[in-house]
N, C-alpha and C positions, 0 to 999 in steps of 0.2 A: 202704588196702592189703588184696588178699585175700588170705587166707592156708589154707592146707590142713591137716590136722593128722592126724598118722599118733602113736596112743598108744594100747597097750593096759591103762595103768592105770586105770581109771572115776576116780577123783577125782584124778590130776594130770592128765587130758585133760578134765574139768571145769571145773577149777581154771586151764588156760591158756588155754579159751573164753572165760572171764568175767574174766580178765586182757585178751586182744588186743581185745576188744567195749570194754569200758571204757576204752581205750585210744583207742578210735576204729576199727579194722581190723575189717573184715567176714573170721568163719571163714566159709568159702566150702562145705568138707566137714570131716567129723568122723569117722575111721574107725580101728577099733581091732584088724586084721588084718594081714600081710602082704600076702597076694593083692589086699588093695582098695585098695591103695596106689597102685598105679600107673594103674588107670582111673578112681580120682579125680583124679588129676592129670593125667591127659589128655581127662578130661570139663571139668574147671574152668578148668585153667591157673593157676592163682595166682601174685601175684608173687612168694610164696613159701611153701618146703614148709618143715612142723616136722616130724620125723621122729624117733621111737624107732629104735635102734641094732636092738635086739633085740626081737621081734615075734611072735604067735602064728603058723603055729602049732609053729614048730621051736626058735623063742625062741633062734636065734643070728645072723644079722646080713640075718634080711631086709629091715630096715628100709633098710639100707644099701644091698643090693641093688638095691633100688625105687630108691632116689635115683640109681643109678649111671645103672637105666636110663633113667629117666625125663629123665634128663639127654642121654641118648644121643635119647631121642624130641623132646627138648625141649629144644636147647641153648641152655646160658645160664641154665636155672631154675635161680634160688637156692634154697638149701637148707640148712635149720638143722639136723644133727645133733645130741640128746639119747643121753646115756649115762650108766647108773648109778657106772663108773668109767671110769679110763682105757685106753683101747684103742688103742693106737697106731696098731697095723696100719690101724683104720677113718680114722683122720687120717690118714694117711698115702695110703691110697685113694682117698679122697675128694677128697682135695688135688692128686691127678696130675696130668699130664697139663696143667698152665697153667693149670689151673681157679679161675677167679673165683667170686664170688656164692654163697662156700663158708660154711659157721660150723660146729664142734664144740663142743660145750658138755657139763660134768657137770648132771645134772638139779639140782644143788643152785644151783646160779646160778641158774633160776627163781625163786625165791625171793626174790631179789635181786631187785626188778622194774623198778628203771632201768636195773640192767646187761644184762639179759635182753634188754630191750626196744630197749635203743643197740643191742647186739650184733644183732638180729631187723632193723633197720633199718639196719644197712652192708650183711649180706646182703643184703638185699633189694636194696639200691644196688649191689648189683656186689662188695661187700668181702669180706674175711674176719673171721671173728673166731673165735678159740683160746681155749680158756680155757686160765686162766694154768697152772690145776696140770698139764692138758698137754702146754703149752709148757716148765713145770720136769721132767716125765715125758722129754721129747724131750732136753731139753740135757743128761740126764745119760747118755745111752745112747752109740751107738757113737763111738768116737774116728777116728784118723786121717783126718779130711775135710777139705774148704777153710775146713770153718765153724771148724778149730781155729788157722785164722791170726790170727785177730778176736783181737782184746783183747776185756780184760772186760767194757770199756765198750759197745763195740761188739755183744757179745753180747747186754746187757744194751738195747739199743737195737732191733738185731734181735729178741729177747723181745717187747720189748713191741709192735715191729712186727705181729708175729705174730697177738697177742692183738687187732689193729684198732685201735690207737692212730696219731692221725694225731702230727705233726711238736709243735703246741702241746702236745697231753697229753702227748705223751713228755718234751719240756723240761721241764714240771710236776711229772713225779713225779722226772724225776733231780734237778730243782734245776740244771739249767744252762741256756743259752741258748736260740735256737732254730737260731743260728748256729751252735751247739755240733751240735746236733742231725743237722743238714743234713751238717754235713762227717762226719762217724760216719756216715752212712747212705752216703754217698759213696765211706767208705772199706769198709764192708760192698760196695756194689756193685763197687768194686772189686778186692776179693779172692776175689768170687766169679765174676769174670770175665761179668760181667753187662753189656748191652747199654750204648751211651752216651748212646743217646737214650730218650727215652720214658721218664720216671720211674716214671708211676704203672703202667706194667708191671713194669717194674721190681719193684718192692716185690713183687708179686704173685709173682715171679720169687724175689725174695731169701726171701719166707714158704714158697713151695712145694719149694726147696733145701733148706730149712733142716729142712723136715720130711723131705723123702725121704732123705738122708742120716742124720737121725737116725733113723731107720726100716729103716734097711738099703736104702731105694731106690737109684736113680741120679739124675741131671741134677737138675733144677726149683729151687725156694727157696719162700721162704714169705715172703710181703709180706702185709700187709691194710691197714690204716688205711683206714677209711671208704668203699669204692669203690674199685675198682681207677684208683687216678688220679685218684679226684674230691677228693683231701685235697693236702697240700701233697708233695710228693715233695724227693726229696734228690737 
């Protein structure tokens, strides 16, 4: 996998070259500006971009910027967002518009490096991935939405949707079925008045609602697990 890497720390953009190399992935570019963001990724194309939120040389969201447009030059590039905390708004951005191939991460998940690395490879696949304290940042914010018809359980299934868990790991960590699973995402998709066909849009539909609503947006939902569609759907 080639991967682009947009970081202006020197030793966490060190530190994730000789993470994705050891891993196997060719860094394809390594730049540590705003402005070089985006003709690295349109000289290389990679299958996917890491990207700082926040970026020399205004240090407030040109990292994001880039990814918007380059998404706009490039649709479809997947894109791993890195953030020192949680910023809603940039999830929420990012997320519009039915976008797949999305991930927002705290830089402290790096560190994690199985997590990091599953998460860097749904995107890449087309998925999403949230991190979780995010995902807990989003479900505590505005109320009255569709997402407040869901039971807990339900919420708690969307959550982890969110985060890129397909069907089996979600069963795993609640300790219930998969059968269990399937019908909870079912009745998510149905209270969100979400298509009948087409699961694994779906899901991408239920992650990208689930954000814009918690965000103050409109429409969308928030699905990920593994690729838009390429994991088990409900």
């Amino acid at each position: 996998m080639r991967v682009v890497i947009a970081e202006d720390n020197a030793l966490l953009r060190e530190g994730l070259v000789l993470l994705l190399t050891s891993a196997g992935h060719e860094v394809a570019a390594v730049v540590g500006t705003g402005p070089e963001i985006l003709p690295a990724l349109l000289e290389h194309r990679p299958d996917v971009a890491v990207l700082d939120v926040r970026m020399p040389p205004g240090f407030r969201d040109e990292g994001l910027r880039a990814a918007l447009e380059a998404r706009r030059e490039l649709p479809g590039l997947p894109v791993l967002v890195l953030s020192q905390y949680v910023e809603e708004s940039y999830a929420a951005e990012l997320l519009a518009g039915g976008s797949s191939g999305v991930g927002y991460l705290l830089k402290d998940r790096v560190g994690r490096v199985d997590e990091f690395l599953d998460a860097l490879e749904r995107v890449a696949a087309g998925g999403t991935a949230l991190d979780p304290e995010v995902v807990t940042e989003l479900l505590t914010r505005r109320r009255d939405t569709p997402l407040d018809s869901l039971t807990p359980r339900e919420r708690e299934v969307l959550a982890l949707m969110a985060e890129g868990h397909d069907n089996a790991t979600i069963a795993r960590t609640l300790v219930v079925t998969e059968r269990a699973v399937h019908k909870h995402i079912g009745n998510v998709f149905l209270k969100l008045g979400l298509p009948v066909s087409d699961s694994g849009h779906r899901r991408v539909l239920a992650v990208l609602a689930y954000v814009a609503h918690r965000s103050g947006g409109g429409g969308g939902g928030v699905a990920g697990g593994g690729g838009a569609g390429s994991r088990s759907g409900g």
